[in-house]
N, C-alpha and C positions, 0 to 999 in steps of 0.2 A: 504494500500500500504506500504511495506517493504521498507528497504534501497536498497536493491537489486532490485526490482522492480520498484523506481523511474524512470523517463527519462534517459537515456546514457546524459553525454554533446559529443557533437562533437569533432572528432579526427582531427590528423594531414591529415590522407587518407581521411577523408571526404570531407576536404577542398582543396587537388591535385585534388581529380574526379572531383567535383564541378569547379574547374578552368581549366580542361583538363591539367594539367603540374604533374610533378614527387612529390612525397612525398618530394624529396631532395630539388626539386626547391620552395615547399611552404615553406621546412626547412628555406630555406634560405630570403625568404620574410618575415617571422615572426621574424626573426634574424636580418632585416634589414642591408642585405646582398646585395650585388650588382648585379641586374637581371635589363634585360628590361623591359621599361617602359610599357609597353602593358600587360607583364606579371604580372606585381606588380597589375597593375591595376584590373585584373581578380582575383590574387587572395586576394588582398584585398577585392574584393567586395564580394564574396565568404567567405571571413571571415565574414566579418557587414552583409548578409544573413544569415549564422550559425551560429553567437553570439560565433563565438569561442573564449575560451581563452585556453593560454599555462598553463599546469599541473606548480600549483608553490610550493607544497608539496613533497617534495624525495619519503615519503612513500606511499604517494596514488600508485604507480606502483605494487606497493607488496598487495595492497587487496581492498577492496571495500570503506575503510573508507581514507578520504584526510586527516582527522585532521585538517581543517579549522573550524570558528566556523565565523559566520557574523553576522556583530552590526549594524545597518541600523538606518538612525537618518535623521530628517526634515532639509534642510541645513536653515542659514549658520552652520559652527561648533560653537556652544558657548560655553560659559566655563563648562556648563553643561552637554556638552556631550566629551569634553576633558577629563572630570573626570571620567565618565563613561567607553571613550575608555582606559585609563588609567590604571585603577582597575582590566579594563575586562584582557587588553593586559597581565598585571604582573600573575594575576591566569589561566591564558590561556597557557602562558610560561611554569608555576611550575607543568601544568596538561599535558602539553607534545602535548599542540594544537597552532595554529596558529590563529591570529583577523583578519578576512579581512572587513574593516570597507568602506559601500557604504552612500551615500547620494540620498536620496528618492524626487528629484524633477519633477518625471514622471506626468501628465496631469491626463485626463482620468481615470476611471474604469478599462478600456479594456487593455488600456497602460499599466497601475501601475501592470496589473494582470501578462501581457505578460513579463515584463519588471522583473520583482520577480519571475516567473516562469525561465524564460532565466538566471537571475544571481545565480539561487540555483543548477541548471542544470549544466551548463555549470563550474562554482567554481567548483563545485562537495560538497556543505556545507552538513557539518553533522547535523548544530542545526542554531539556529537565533538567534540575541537578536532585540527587537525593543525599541528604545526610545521613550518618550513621544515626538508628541501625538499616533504616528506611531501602538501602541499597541491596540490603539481604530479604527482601521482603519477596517472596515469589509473586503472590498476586499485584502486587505494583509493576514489577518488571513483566510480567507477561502483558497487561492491559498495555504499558505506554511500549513495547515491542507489537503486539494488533495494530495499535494508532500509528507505527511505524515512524515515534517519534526520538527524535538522537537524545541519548541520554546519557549522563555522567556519574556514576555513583564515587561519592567520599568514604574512602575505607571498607571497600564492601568486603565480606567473609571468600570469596572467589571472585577470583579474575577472569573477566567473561571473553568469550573472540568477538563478540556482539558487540560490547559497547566501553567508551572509556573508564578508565578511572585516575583517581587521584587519592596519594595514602601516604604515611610515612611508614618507615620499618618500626614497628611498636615492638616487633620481637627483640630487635639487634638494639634497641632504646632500652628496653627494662633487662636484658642480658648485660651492657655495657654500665648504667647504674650497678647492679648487683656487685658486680664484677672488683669495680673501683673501692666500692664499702669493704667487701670480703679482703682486696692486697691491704687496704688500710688496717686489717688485723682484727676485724671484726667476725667472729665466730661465732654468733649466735643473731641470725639475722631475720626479720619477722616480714609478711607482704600480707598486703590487704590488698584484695581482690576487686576488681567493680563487678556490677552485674551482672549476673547469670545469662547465657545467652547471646550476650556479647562478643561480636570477632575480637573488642581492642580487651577483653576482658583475657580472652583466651591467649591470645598473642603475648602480652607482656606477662602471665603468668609462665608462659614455657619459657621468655626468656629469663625469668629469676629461676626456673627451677634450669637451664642450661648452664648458667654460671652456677649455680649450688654444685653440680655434679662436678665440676673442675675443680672442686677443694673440699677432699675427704672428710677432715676434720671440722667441716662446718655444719652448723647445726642452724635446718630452716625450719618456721612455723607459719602455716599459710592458716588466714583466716579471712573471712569471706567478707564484704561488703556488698555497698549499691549505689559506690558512686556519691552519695550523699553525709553531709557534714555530721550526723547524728552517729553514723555507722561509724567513720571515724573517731568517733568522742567516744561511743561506749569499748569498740575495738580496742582501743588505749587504754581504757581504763581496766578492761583484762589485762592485757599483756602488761602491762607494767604496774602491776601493783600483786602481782606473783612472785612467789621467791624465783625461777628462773628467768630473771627477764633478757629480754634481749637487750642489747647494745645500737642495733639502726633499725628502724619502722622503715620500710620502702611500702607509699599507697600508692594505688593503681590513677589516683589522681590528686590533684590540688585541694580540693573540697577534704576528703577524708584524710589528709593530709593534715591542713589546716584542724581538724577536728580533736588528733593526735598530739598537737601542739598545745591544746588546752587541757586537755587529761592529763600529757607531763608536768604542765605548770600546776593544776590543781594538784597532781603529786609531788611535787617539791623537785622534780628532776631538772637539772641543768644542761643545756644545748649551746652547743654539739660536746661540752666534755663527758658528759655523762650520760647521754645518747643522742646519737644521729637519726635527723628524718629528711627522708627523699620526696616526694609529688611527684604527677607527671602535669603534662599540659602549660605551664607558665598561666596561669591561669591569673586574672587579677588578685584575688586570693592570697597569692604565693608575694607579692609586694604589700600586701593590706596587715599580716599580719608579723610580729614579734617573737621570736627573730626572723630574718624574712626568710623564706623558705627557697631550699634546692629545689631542681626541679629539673624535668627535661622538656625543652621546649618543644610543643609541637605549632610549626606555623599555620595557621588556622587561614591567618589573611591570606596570605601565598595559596594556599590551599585551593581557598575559593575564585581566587584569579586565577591559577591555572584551568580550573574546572571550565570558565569560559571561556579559556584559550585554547583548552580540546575542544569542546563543541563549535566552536566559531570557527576555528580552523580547517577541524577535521571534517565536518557536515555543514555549515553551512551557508561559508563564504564562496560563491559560485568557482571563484577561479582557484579554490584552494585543492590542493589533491588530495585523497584519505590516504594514500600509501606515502606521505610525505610527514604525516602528522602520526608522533609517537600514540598508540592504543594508552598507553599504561605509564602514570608520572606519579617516581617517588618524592618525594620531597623534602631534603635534608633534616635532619632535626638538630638540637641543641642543647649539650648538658650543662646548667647554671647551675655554679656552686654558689651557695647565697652562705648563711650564717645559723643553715643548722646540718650541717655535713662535716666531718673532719673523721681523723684516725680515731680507732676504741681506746676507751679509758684503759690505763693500768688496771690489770687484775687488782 
Protein backbone atom coordinates (compact mmCIF):
# COMPACT_ATOMS: atom_id res chain seq x y z
CA UNK A 1 0.00 0.00 0.00
CA UNK A 2 1.28 3.57 -1.36
CA UNK A 3 0.94 6.85 0.33
CA UNK A 4 -1.65 7.54 -2.19
CA UNK A 5 -3.57 4.54 -1.57
CA UNK A 6 -3.76 4.78 2.29
CA UNK A 7 -7.25 5.43 3.81
CA UNK A 8 -8.64 9.20 2.96
CA UNK A 9 -9.08 10.99 6.62
CA UNK A 10 -12.47 12.60 6.70
CA UNK A 11 -13.41 15.81 5.37
CA UNK A 12 -15.40 18.86 6.32
CA UNK A 13 -18.45 17.55 3.79
CA UNK A 14 -18.21 14.30 5.23
CA UNK A 15 -19.05 15.44 8.54
CA UNK A 16 -22.20 18.23 7.17
CA UNK A 17 -23.82 14.97 5.34
CA UNK A 18 -23.29 12.87 8.25
CA UNK A 19 -25.11 15.72 10.42
CA UNK A 20 -27.64 16.69 7.61
CA UNK A 21 -26.50 20.68 8.11
CA UNK A 22 -24.35 22.88 5.46
CA UNK A 23 -20.46 22.59 5.14
CA UNK A 24 -20.73 26.38 6.44
CA UNK A 25 -22.71 25.40 9.50
CA UNK A 26 -20.18 22.25 10.54
CA UNK A 27 -17.54 25.22 9.43
CA UNK A 28 -18.75 26.97 12.14
CA UNK A 29 -19.06 24.04 14.90
CA UNK A 30 -15.52 23.10 14.49
CA UNK A 31 -14.72 26.85 14.92
CA UNK A 32 -16.71 26.86 17.89
CA UNK A 33 -18.92 29.35 16.57
CA UNK A 34 -22.32 30.14 17.75
CA UNK A 35 -25.10 27.52 16.37
CA UNK A 36 -27.83 25.68 18.08
CA UNK A 37 -27.72 23.56 20.45
CA UNK A 38 -29.24 20.59 18.61
CA UNK A 39 -27.04 21.33 15.83
CA UNK A 40 -23.80 21.23 17.71
CA UNK A 41 -24.89 18.29 19.14
CA UNK A 42 -25.23 16.22 15.64
CA UNK A 43 -22.52 17.59 14.51
CA UNK A 44 -20.24 16.96 17.02
CA UNK A 45 -21.30 13.47 17.31
CA UNK A 46 -20.61 13.09 13.75
CA UNK A 47 -17.36 14.31 14.36
CA UNK A 48 -16.34 11.55 17.43
CA UNK A 49 -18.01 8.83 14.79
CA UNK A 50 -15.46 10.16 11.87
CA UNK A 51 -12.41 10.66 14.05
CA UNK A 52 -12.29 13.99 12.25
CA UNK A 53 -9.68 16.23 12.69
CA UNK A 54 -9.16 19.95 11.06
CA UNK A 55 -6.12 19.92 8.32
CA UNK A 56 -3.33 21.71 10.72
CA UNK A 57 -0.42 21.79 7.96
CA UNK A 58 -0.89 24.81 5.20
CA UNK A 59 0.66 22.54 2.74
CA UNK A 60 -1.18 19.38 2.98
CA UNK A 61 -3.83 21.30 0.57
CA UNK A 62 -1.24 21.54 -2.29
CA UNK A 63 -0.45 17.59 -2.47
CA UNK A 64 -0.70 14.29 -0.86
CA UNK A 65 2.11 14.72 1.65
CA UNK A 66 0.99 16.88 5.22
CA UNK A 67 4.52 17.12 6.48
CA UNK A 68 3.49 15.83 9.84
CA UNK A 69 5.63 13.24 11.37
CA UNK A 70 4.04 11.43 14.83
CA UNK A 71 6.10 10.56 18.02
CA UNK A 72 3.77 8.26 20.07
CA UNK A 73 5.08 7.50 23.61
CA UNK A 74 3.59 5.33 26.89
CA UNK A 75 2.01 8.31 29.15
CA UNK A 76 2.95 9.82 31.69
CA UNK A 77 5.53 12.20 29.74
CA UNK A 78 8.86 11.61 31.45
CA UNK A 79 11.83 13.40 31.10
CA UNK A 80 12.80 10.74 28.63
CA UNK A 81 10.44 11.30 26.28
CA UNK A 82 10.72 15.27 26.74
CA UNK A 83 14.15 14.64 25.37
CA UNK A 84 13.15 12.72 22.62
CA UNK A 85 10.17 15.05 21.79
CA UNK A 86 12.73 17.76 21.93
CA UNK A 87 15.46 16.50 19.44
CA UNK A 88 12.60 15.19 17.33
CA UNK A 89 10.75 18.80 17.30
CA UNK A 90 14.25 20.96 16.56
CA UNK A 91 15.20 18.29 13.25
CA UNK A 92 11.62 18.16 12.38
CA UNK A 93 11.72 22.04 12.00
CA UNK A 94 15.29 22.22 10.07
CA UNK A 95 13.76 19.31 7.76
CA UNK A 96 10.61 21.51 7.00
CA UNK A 97 8.17 18.82 8.98
CA UNK A 98 5.93 19.38 11.64
CA UNK A 99 5.88 16.74 15.44
CA UNK A 100 2.43 15.85 16.32
CA UNK A 101 3.27 14.17 19.42
CA UNK A 102 0.07 11.58 20.91
CA UNK A 103 0.09 9.46 24.12
CA UNK A 104 -0.76 5.63 23.64
CA UNK A 105 -3.07 4.93 26.65
CA UNK A 106 -5.64 2.85 24.58
CA UNK A 107 -6.83 -0.79 26.40
CA UNK A 108 -7.34 -3.43 24.15
CA UNK A 109 -5.74 -5.08 20.85
CA UNK A 110 -8.66 -4.11 18.93
CA UNK A 111 -8.76 -0.45 20.58
CA UNK A 112 -4.96 0.26 20.30
CA UNK A 113 -5.20 -1.13 16.46
CA UNK A 114 -8.51 1.10 15.64
CA UNK A 115 -7.27 3.97 17.63
CA UNK A 116 -3.57 4.03 15.42
CA UNK A 117 -5.37 3.31 12.50
CA UNK A 118 -7.83 6.44 13.12
CA UNK A 119 -4.87 8.98 14.22
CA UNK A 120 -2.48 8.12 11.09
CA UNK A 121 -5.64 8.53 8.86
CA UNK A 122 -7.35 11.05 9.99
CA UNK A 123 -3.55 13.58 10.91
CA UNK A 124 -2.80 12.42 7.59
CA UNK A 125 1.02 11.22 9.14
CA UNK A 126 3.76 10.63 6.66
CA UNK A 127 6.00 8.50 9.17
CA UNK A 128 5.98 7.46 13.05
CA UNK A 129 8.20 7.42 15.64
CA UNK A 130 7.52 5.03 18.65
CA UNK A 131 9.10 5.31 22.15
CA UNK A 132 10.17 2.76 24.24
CA UNK A 133 8.22 0.31 25.03
CA UNK A 134 5.76 1.30 22.24
CA UNK A 135 8.34 -0.13 19.55
CA UNK A 136 7.96 -3.70 20.89
CA UNK A 137 4.37 -3.41 20.78
CA UNK A 138 3.03 -6.11 17.81
CA UNK A 139 -0.34 -4.61 17.29
CA UNK A 140 1.15 -1.15 16.77
CA UNK A 141 3.74 -2.20 14.40
CA UNK A 142 1.44 -4.47 12.36
CA UNK A 143 -1.57 -1.64 11.92
CA UNK A 144 1.13 1.25 10.83
CA UNK A 145 3.02 -1.65 8.59
CA UNK A 146 -1.03 -2.29 6.77
CA UNK A 147 -1.10 1.64 6.49
CA UNK A 148 2.39 1.00 4.83
CA UNK A 149 3.53 3.93 6.97
CA UNK A 150 7.70 4.52 7.40
CA UNK A 151 8.28 4.03 10.99
CA UNK A 152 11.16 4.43 13.52
CA UNK A 153 11.18 2.73 16.67
CA UNK A 154 13.49 4.08 19.98
CA UNK A 155 15.07 1.11 21.43
CA UNK A 156 13.00 -1.43 20.37
CA UNK A 157 13.54 -5.31 21.86
CA UNK A 158 14.49 -6.43 17.98
CA UNK A 159 15.92 -5.10 15.11
CA UNK A 160 13.56 -5.39 12.30
CA UNK A 161 14.62 -5.57 8.12
CA UNK A 162 11.36 -3.55 7.83
CA UNK A 163 11.85 -0.46 9.59
CA UNK A 164 14.59 1.81 11.28
CA UNK A 165 15.67 2.22 14.56
CA UNK A 166 17.45 4.20 16.97
CA UNK A 167 19.15 2.89 20.44
CA UNK A 168 22.14 3.19 22.55
CA UNK A 169 24.06 -0.11 23.78
CA UNK A 170 22.22 -0.31 27.20
CA UNK A 171 24.17 -3.74 27.51
CA UNK A 172 27.82 -2.41 26.98
CA UNK A 173 26.55 0.88 29.39
CA UNK A 174 25.54 -1.14 32.48
CA UNK A 175 28.52 -3.83 31.73
CA UNK A 176 31.07 -0.81 31.60
CA UNK A 177 29.57 0.98 34.95
CA UNK A 178 29.65 -2.56 36.79
CA UNK A 179 32.97 -3.01 35.59
CA UNK A 180 34.63 0.25 36.77
CA UNK A 181 32.94 -0.17 40.60
CA UNK A 182 34.17 -3.86 40.72
CA UNK A 183 38.44 -2.63 39.49
CA UNK A 184 37.67 0.04 42.12
CA UNK A 185 37.70 -2.82 44.60
CA UNK A 186 34.21 -3.08 45.33
CA UNK A 187 33.17 -6.62 46.19
CA UNK A 188 29.82 -6.60 47.18
CA UNK A 189 27.92 -4.88 44.40
CA UNK A 190 23.99 -4.41 44.44
CA UNK A 191 21.59 -3.55 40.95
CA UNK A 192 18.08 -2.53 40.81
CA UNK A 193 16.38 -3.53 38.13
CA UNK A 194 13.60 -1.36 36.03
CA UNK A 195 10.53 -2.84 34.98
CA UNK A 196 9.50 -6.15 34.15
CA UNK A 197 9.16 -6.59 30.47
CA UNK A 198 11.29 -4.02 29.43
CA UNK A 199 14.01 -4.45 26.53
CA UNK A 200 16.38 -1.46 28.58
CA UNK A 201 15.38 -3.57 31.75
CA UNK A 202 16.68 -6.69 30.39
CA UNK A 203 19.72 -5.30 28.60
CA UNK A 204 21.48 -3.59 31.23
CA UNK A 205 20.78 -6.38 33.63
CA UNK A 206 22.92 -8.90 31.46
CA UNK A 207 25.22 -6.23 31.33
CA UNK A 208 25.95 -6.06 35.21
CA UNK A 209 25.55 -9.68 35.43
CA UNK A 210 28.47 -9.86 32.34
CA UNK A 211 30.87 -7.84 34.23
CA UNK A 212 29.87 -9.83 37.72
CA UNK A 213 31.01 -13.07 35.83
CA UNK A 214 34.65 -11.43 35.19
CA UNK A 215 35.55 -11.38 38.84
CA UNK A 216 35.05 -14.52 40.82
CA UNK A 217 35.33 -13.17 44.08
CA UNK A 218 32.41 -10.66 43.63
CA UNK A 219 29.43 -10.81 45.27
CA UNK A 220 26.05 -9.47 43.32
CA UNK A 221 22.57 -8.98 44.62
CA UNK A 222 19.90 -8.09 42.04
CA UNK A 223 16.65 -6.65 43.35
CA UNK A 224 13.83 -5.63 41.23
CA UNK A 225 12.24 -2.33 40.63
CA UNK A 226 9.82 -0.13 38.38
CA UNK A 227 11.74 2.49 37.37
CA UNK A 228 10.04 4.69 39.99
CA UNK A 229 11.47 6.89 42.86
CA UNK A 230 9.51 4.98 45.69
CA UNK A 231 11.14 1.51 44.57
CA UNK A 232 14.29 3.12 44.99
CA UNK A 233 13.68 4.52 48.42
CA UNK A 234 12.38 1.23 49.89
CA UNK A 235 15.18 -0.84 47.80
CA UNK A 236 17.66 1.13 49.92
CA UNK A 237 16.23 0.81 52.63
CA UNK A 238 16.65 -3.03 52.56
CA UNK A 239 19.83 -3.24 51.25
CA UNK A 240 21.60 -1.01 53.59
CA UNK A 241 20.27 -1.23 56.72
CA UNK A 242 21.37 -5.36 56.74
CA UNK A 243 24.34 -6.59 58.32
CA UNK A 244 25.62 -7.50 54.68
CA UNK A 245 25.45 -4.49 52.87
CA UNK A 246 26.95 -3.74 49.87
CA UNK A 247 29.60 -1.07 49.04
CA UNK A 248 27.82 0.53 45.40
CA UNK A 249 23.97 0.58 44.47
CA UNK A 250 24.16 0.45 40.45
CA UNK A 251 19.86 1.46 39.46
CA UNK A 252 18.63 0.78 36.21
CA UNK A 253 17.95 4.57 36.29
CA UNK A 254 18.11 8.01 37.79
CA UNK A 255 14.79 8.02 39.48
CA UNK A 256 15.50 4.93 41.69
CA UNK A 257 18.79 6.01 41.82
CA UNK A 258 17.82 9.24 43.35
CA UNK A 259 15.58 7.23 45.65
CA UNK A 260 18.66 5.22 47.00
CA UNK A 261 20.39 8.46 48.00
CA UNK A 262 17.74 9.22 50.50
CA UNK A 263 17.50 5.92 52.26
CA UNK A 264 21.44 6.23 52.73
CA UNK A 265 21.04 9.75 54.10
CA UNK A 266 18.02 8.72 56.32
CA UNK A 267 20.79 5.83 57.27
CA UNK A 268 23.60 7.99 58.21
CA UNK A 269 25.71 6.60 55.37
CA UNK A 270 28.37 8.72 53.69
CA UNK A 271 28.92 9.19 49.68
CA UNK A 272 30.97 7.86 47.93
CA UNK A 273 33.27 6.99 51.20
CA UNK A 274 31.09 4.76 52.56
CA UNK A 275 29.06 3.76 49.47
CA UNK A 276 28.89 4.36 45.87
CA UNK A 277 25.61 4.98 43.74
CA UNK A 278 25.40 4.75 39.81
CA UNK A 279 21.85 5.90 37.78
CA UNK A 280 21.46 5.56 34.24
CA UNK A 281 19.83 8.04 31.98
CA UNK A 282 21.48 11.69 33.09
CA UNK A 283 18.32 12.35 33.83
CA UNK A 284 17.40 15.92 35.53
CA UNK A 285 17.37 14.18 38.77
CA UNK A 286 20.84 13.17 38.75
CA UNK A 287 21.86 17.32 38.82
CA UNK A 288 18.78 18.04 41.40
CA UNK A 289 19.96 16.01 43.88
CA UNK A 290 22.82 15.87 46.85
CA UNK A 291 25.40 14.64 46.19
CA UNK A 292 24.81 14.90 42.51
CA UNK A 293 24.72 11.74 41.01
CA UNK A 294 26.87 9.35 38.56
CA UNK A 295 25.26 8.38 35.95
CA UNK A 296 25.46 7.01 32.36
CA UNK A 297 24.22 9.38 29.97
CA UNK A 298 21.87 8.35 27.51
CA UNK A 299 21.24 11.11 24.61
CA UNK A 300 17.75 11.26 24.49
CA UNK A 301 17.83 14.67 22.35
CA UNK A 302 20.22 13.14 19.66
CA UNK A 303 18.16 10.27 19.90
CA UNK A 304 15.03 11.92 18.61
CA UNK A 305 16.94 13.90 15.99
CA UNK A 306 18.30 11.17 14.44
CA UNK A 307 14.86 9.36 14.55
CA UNK A 308 13.80 12.08 11.97
CA UNK A 309 16.81 11.93 10.11
CA UNK A 310 16.15 8.13 9.25
CA UNK A 311 12.78 8.66 8.32
CA UNK A 312 13.23 11.94 6.21
CA UNK A 313 16.03 10.56 4.72
CA UNK A 314 15.40 7.10 4.33
CA UNK A 315 11.59 7.36 3.09
CA UNK A 316 10.63 10.35 2.42
CA UNK A 317 12.77 12.81 1.00
CA UNK A 318 11.89 12.01 -2.97
CA UNK A 319 15.45 12.30 -4.11
CA UNK A 320 16.86 10.44 -1.06
CA UNK A 321 17.93 6.64 -1.78
CA UNK A 322 16.99 3.93 1.08
CA UNK A 323 20.15 1.82 0.31
CA UNK A 324 22.20 5.04 1.03
CA UNK A 325 20.46 5.76 4.52
CA UNK A 326 21.86 3.41 7.42
CA UNK A 327 18.57 0.93 8.71
CA UNK A 328 19.90 0.87 12.33
CA UNK A 329 21.75 4.06 14.43
CA UNK A 330 23.54 3.47 17.76
CA UNK A 331 24.11 6.34 19.40
CA UNK A 332 27.01 6.92 21.76
CA UNK A 333 26.47 7.10 25.32
CA UNK A 334 28.34 8.79 28.39
CA UNK A 335 29.77 7.79 31.77
CA UNK A 336 29.41 10.87 34.21
CA UNK A 337 31.22 10.51 37.33
CA UNK A 338 29.60 13.03 39.48
CA UNK A 339 30.01 12.96 43.56
CA UNK A 340 28.77 9.78 44.57
CA UNK A 341 31.18 7.17 42.77
CA UNK A 342 34.66 6.52 43.91
CA UNK A 343 36.84 3.26 45.13
CA UNK A 344 35.26 0.86 48.30
CA UNK A 345 35.84 1.93 51.70
CA UNK A 346 38.76 0.15 53.77
CA UNK A 347 37.51 -3.10 55.13
Amino acid sequence: MTQSSRPKRSTLADIAAAAGVSIKTASRVIRHEPVAAATRERVERAVAELGYRPITAPRSAASDRSYLIGLLHFPPIATFVSGLIMGASERARQEGYHLVVEACSVGTSDERARWVRQLVIQSNLDAMILAPPLGDDPVILATLAELALPTCSIAPGDISPNYPSVAIDDRGAAREVTERLLKWGHRHVAFLTGAGGRTTTTRRLAGFRDAVAKFPEARATVVEGDYKFRSGFEAGQELLSGKDVPTAVFASNDEMAAGILVAAHKLGLAMPSQLSVFGFDDDVIANAVWPALSTVRQPVHEMGSAAIALLVEGSLRPSAGAGDVPLHQQIPYEIIERETSGPAPNP
